[in-house]
N, C-alpha and C positions, 0 to 999 in steps of 0.2 A: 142317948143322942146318937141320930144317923147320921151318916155322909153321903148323899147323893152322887151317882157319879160311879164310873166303872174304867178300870184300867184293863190291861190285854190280858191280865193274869188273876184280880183280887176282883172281890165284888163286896159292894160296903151294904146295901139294900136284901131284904130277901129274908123266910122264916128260916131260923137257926133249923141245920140240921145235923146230925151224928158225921161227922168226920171221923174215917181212918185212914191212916197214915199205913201207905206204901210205898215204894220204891216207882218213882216217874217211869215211862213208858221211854225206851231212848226217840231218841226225835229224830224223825222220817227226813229225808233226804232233801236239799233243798229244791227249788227250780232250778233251772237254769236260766239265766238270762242274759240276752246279747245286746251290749249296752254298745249304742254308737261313739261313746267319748269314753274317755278314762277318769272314774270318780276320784277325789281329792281327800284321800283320809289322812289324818293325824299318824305320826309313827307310833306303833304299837297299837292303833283303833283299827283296824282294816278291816275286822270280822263283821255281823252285823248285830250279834248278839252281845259283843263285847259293854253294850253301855250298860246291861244289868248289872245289879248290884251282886255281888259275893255273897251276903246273907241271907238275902230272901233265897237264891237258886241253893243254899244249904237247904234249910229248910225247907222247901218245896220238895229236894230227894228225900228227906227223912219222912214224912207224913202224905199219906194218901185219907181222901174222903168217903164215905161209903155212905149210902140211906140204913136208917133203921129199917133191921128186917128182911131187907131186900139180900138176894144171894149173888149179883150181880155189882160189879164195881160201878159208878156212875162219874162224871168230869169229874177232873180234876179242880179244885177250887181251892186256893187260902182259904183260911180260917180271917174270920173281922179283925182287922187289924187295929189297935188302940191309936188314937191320934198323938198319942206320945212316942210312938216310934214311927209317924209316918214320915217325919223329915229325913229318916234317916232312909225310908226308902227311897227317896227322889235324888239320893245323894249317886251319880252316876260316875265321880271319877273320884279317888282320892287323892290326899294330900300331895301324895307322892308325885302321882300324875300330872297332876297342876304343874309342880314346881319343875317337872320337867318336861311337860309342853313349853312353860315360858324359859323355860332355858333355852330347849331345843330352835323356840322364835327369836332368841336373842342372838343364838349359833349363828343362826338364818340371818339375821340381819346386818351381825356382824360380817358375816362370808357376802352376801349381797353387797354390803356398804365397800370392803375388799375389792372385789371384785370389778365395782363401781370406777374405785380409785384408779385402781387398775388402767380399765379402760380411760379415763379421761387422761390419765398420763400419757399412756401411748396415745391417743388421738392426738394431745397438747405434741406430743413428739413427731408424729407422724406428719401434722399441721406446719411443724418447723423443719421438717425434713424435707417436704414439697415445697417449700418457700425458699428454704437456700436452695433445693435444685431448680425451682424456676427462674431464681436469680440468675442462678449460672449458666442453664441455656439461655435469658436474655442476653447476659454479658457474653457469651459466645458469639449468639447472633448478631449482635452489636459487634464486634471485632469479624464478624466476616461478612457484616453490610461494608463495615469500614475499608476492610480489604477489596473487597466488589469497584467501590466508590475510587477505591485507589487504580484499580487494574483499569476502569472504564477510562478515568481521567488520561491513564499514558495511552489509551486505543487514539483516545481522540485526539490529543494533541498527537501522535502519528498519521490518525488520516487526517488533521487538518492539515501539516504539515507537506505533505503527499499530493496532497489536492491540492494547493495551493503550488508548491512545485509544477503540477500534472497541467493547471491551469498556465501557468508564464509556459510552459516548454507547449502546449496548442498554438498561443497568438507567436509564437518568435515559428514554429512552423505553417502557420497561417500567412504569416508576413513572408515568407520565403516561396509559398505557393505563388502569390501573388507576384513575386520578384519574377517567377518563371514564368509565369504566363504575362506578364507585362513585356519582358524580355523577347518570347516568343511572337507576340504581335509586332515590335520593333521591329524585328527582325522581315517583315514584307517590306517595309521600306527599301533596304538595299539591295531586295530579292527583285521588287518590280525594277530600282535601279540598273539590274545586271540584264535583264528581261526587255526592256527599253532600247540597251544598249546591244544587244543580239538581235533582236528585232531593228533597228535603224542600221548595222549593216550588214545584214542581209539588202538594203538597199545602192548599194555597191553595183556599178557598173565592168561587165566584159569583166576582161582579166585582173581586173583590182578584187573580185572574191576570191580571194584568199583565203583558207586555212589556215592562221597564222597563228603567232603565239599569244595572238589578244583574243582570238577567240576561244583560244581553247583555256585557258583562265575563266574569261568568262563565264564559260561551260564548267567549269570547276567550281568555281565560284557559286553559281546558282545550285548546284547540286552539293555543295558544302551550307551554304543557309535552308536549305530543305532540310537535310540531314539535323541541322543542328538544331529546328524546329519540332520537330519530331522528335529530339531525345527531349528537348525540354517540355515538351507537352507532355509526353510519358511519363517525366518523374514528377510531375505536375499532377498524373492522376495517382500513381504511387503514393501522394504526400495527402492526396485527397483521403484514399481506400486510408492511410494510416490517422490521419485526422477522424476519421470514422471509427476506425477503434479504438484512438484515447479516447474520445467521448465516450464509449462503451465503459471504460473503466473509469472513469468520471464518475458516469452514472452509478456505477458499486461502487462506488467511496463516498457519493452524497447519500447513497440511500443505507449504508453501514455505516455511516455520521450521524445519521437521523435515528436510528435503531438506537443508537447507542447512546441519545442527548434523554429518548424517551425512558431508555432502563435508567440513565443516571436519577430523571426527574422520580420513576419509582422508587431508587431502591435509598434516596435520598427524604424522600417520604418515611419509607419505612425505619430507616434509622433515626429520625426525629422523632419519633413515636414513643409515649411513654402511657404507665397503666393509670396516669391520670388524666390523657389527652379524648378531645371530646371527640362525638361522632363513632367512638370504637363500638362496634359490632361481633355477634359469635354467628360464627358459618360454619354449622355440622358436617362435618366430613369435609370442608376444606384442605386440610393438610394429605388426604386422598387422591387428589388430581393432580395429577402431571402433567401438562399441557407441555412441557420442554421438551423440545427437540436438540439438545445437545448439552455436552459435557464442557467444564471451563477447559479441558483441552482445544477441544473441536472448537468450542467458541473462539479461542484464539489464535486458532490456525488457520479460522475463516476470514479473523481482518486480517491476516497476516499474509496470506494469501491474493487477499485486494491489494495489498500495499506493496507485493512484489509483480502482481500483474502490471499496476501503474509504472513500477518501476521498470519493468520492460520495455513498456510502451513507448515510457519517456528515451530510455538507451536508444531505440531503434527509432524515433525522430530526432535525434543527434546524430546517429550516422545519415540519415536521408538529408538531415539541413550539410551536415560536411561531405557529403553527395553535392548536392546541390549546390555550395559555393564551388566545390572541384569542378563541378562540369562548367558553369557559369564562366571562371577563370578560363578552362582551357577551350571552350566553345569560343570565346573574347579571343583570345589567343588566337586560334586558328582562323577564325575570322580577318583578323587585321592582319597576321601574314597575307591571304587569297588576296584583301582587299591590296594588299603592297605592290607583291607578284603579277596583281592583274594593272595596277598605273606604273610598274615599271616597265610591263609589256605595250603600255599605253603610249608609256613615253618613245620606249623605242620602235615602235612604230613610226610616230610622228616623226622622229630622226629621220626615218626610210627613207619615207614620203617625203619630207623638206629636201632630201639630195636629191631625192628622185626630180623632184619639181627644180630645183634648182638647174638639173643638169638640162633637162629640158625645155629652160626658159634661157640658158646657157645656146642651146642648140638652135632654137628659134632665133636667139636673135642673129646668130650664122645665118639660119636659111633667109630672115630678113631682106638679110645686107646686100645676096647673091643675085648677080645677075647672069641668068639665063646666055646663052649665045644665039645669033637669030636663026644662024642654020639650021639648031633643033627646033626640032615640031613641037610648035606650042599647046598640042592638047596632049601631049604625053605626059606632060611637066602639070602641076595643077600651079596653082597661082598661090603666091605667098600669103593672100588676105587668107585664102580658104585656108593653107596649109596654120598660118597663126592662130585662127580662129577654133580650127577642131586640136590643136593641141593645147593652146591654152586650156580651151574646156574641160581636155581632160584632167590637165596637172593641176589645176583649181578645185574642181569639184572633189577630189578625193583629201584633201589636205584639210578643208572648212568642212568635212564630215566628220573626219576624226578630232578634228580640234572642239567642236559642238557636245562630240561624247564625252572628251575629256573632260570638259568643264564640266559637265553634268551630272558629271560623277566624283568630282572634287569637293571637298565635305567645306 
C-alpha cells in the first residue's frame, strides 16, 4: 500500500531506490528578511525550524541516499516511511512543551487578570479621588460665592445708604438756592423804594437841596441792597456749580448700585446651581478668559471711593447752606439797620422842616399884622398878600414832600 502525497522532506510515491546513508550537507545560510511588524512566537518556538521533530532530523544525519552504480551522490531523500510510525512524525511539540505552553498561558493570564485588577482599583481610586476633589472645590466655590454675596450685600446697602443721604442733602440745598434767589428779587422792591425816594428829591426847590443826612442814607442804602444782591446771586450760582457736582456723584453711586444689583443677580445664580440643575452646559476653554478688570481690592476701593466723593460733596453743601443762612441773617441785619438810619434821618428832617415852617408861619403872621408908615415909599416895601403868598409856598411845599416820602417808605 502507497500513500499519495509528499511532505518538504519524505516522498511516499516513486521506484524504490538503493539509499546510502551519509552525513547531511550543513544547511546554507538563511535569507534575510525585513519584516514590517514583529511576529508573535511561543517562548522557546522563535526559530523557524524548531517545529521538526528530534527523530526524524536524527535520522536524516545518520543516512544518506545514493543511485545504484552511480559514482555521484544524488538528493537527499527519507527512506518510505511505515504508516505505523507516521503519527509519530506529525507529532511537532512534546509532552513537555504543551504542559508548559499552557502553563506559561495560564502565567499570562494570571499576570493579565493582575494586572487588570490593578488597574480598575486605581481607576475605582482615582474616580474617588476626583470626586471628593470636586466636592471640595464646589464647596469652596460655594463659600466664596457666599462671601461675594456677603461683601456685594454691605456695597449696597452703603451706596443706598449714601445716595439716599446725597439725595435729601441736593433738595434742602436746592430749597436754599431758591431762598436766595427769591430773597435777591425781593430785594428790588426797596431798592426802587430808595430810588423813588432820590429821585422825588432831587425835586426840591432853590435852597431846600440839600445834601443832608436823608440823602446820604439814602445813597447808602441803595448801594447796600445792590451789594447785597449780588452776594446773594453769587452764592446762588456757587450752590448752582455745587448742585452740579453732587449730581455728578449721584450719577456714580446709581450706576455703581446698578453694577452691583447685576453682579449680585449673577453670582446669586451661580450659587443656586447644582450638578442636577437643568440647562447646565460645557464651554471649552471657558475658565481661560479673563474679562476682569480688577482685584476684590481695587473692587472695593472703587465704591469706596464713590461713597467718600458723595461724602464730600455732601460736607461742602452744608457749609454753602451755613453760608447761605449766615449771609441771609446778616444781609437782613444790615438791611434793617440802613432801613432804621435812613427813617430816623427821615424823621429828623421832618423835625427841621416843622420848626423851620413853624418859625416862618410864626413870622408871617408878624409881617401880617404890620402896618407900613405912609411916609415910606410904597413900592420899596412889597405888600403883605405877595409877601404871605410866596412864603407860604415855600414853607408848604417842602414839608408835604418829605411827609409823601415818608409815608412811602413806611412798611
Amino acid at each position: 500500500m502507497e500513500f499519495l502525497g509528499t511532505t518538504q522532506n519524505v516522498s511516499y510515491c516513486g521506484p524504490k531506490k538503493a539509499c546510502g546513508f551519509n552525513v547531511l550537507p550543513p544547511p546554507g545560510p538563511a535569507p534575510v528578511i525585513q519584516e514590517c511588524y514583529q511576529p508573535y512566537y511561543l517562548p522557546g518556538y522563535r526559530y523557524l525550524n524548531s517545529w521538526r521533530p528530534s527523530l526524524f532530523y536524527k535520522v536524516s544525519n545518520a543516512q544518506t541516499c545514493l543511485d545504484q552504480g552511480a559514482s555521484c551522490h544524488s538528493a537527499l531523500k527519507p527512506p518510505t516511511i511505515l504508516p505505523t510510525i507516521r503519527s509519530a512524525l506529525f507529532c511537532r511539540y512534546s509532552p513537555h512543551d504543551w504542559d508548559r505552553s499552557n502553563e506559561l498561558q495560564m502565567r499570562g493570564a494570571e499576570t493579565s487578570r493582575l494586572w487588570a485588577g490593578r488597574l480598575l482599583g486605581d481607576s475605582v481610586r482615582l474616580m474617588q479621588d476626583k470626586d471628593q476633589l470636586t466636592q471640595q472645590m464646589q464647596e469652596g466655590t460655594c463659600r466664596n460665592l457666599g462671601q461675594r454675596l456677603s461683601d456685594i450685600g454691605f456695597w449696597k446697602s452703603e451706596l443706598s445708604y449714601e445716595l439716599e443721604r446725597l439725595l435729601s442733602e441736593n433738595r434742602s440745598l436746592d430749597t436754599v438756592r431758591k431762598q436766595l434767589e427769591c430773597a435777591a428779587q425781593e430785594v428790588n422792591c426797596p431798592l426802587q423804594v430808595a430810588l423813588e425816594c432820590l429821585y422825588n428829591r432831587e425835586k426840591r426847590i432853590g435852597i431846600d437841596l440839600v445834601h443832608d443826612n436823608v440823602e446820604k442814607n439814602l445813597i447808602q442804602e441803595v448801594d447796600l441792597l445792590k451789594c447785597c444782591q449780588e452776594q446773594m446771586r453769587k452764592l446762588a450760582q456757587r450752590i448752582d456749580i455745587q448742585l452740579g457736582d453732587n449730581r455728578d456723584a449721584q450719577h456714580a453711586l446709581e450706576r455703581d448700585l446698578e453694577d452691583k444689583n447685576s453682579a449680585e443677580f449673577i453670582d446669586e445664580k451661580c450659587f443656586n446651581l447644582r450638578n442636577t440643575s437643568d440647562c447646565i452646559s460645557y464651554f471649552h476653554g471657558v475658565e481661560k478668559m479673563d474679562g476682569t478688570i480688577s482685584v476684590p481690592e481695587t473692587w472695593a476701593k472703587f465704591s469706596n471711593d464713590n461713597i467718600r466723593h458723595s461724602q464730600n460733596m455732601r460736607a461742602n453743601s452744608i457749609r454753602l447752606q451755613e453760608e447761605a443762612k449766615n449771609l441771609l441773617e446778616t444781609l437782613s441785619n444790615q438791611m434793617w439797620k440802613q432801613f432804621t438810619d435812613t427813617n430816623l434821618a427821615f424823621n429828623g428832617r421832618i423835625s427841621e422842616v416843622m420848626d423851620v415852617k413853624n418859625k416862618l408861619q410864626v413870622q408871617l403872621a408878624k409881617v401880617s399884622n404890620w402896618d407900613p408908615p405912609e411916609d415910606r415909599c410904597p413900592s420899596a416895601i412889597p405888600s403883605p398878600s405877595a409877601v404871605a403868598s410866596s412864603a407860604s409856598g415855600q414853607a408848604v411845599h417842602l414839608p408835604l414832600l418829605l411827609k409823601w416820602s415818608h409815608l412811602s417808605r413806611s412798611p
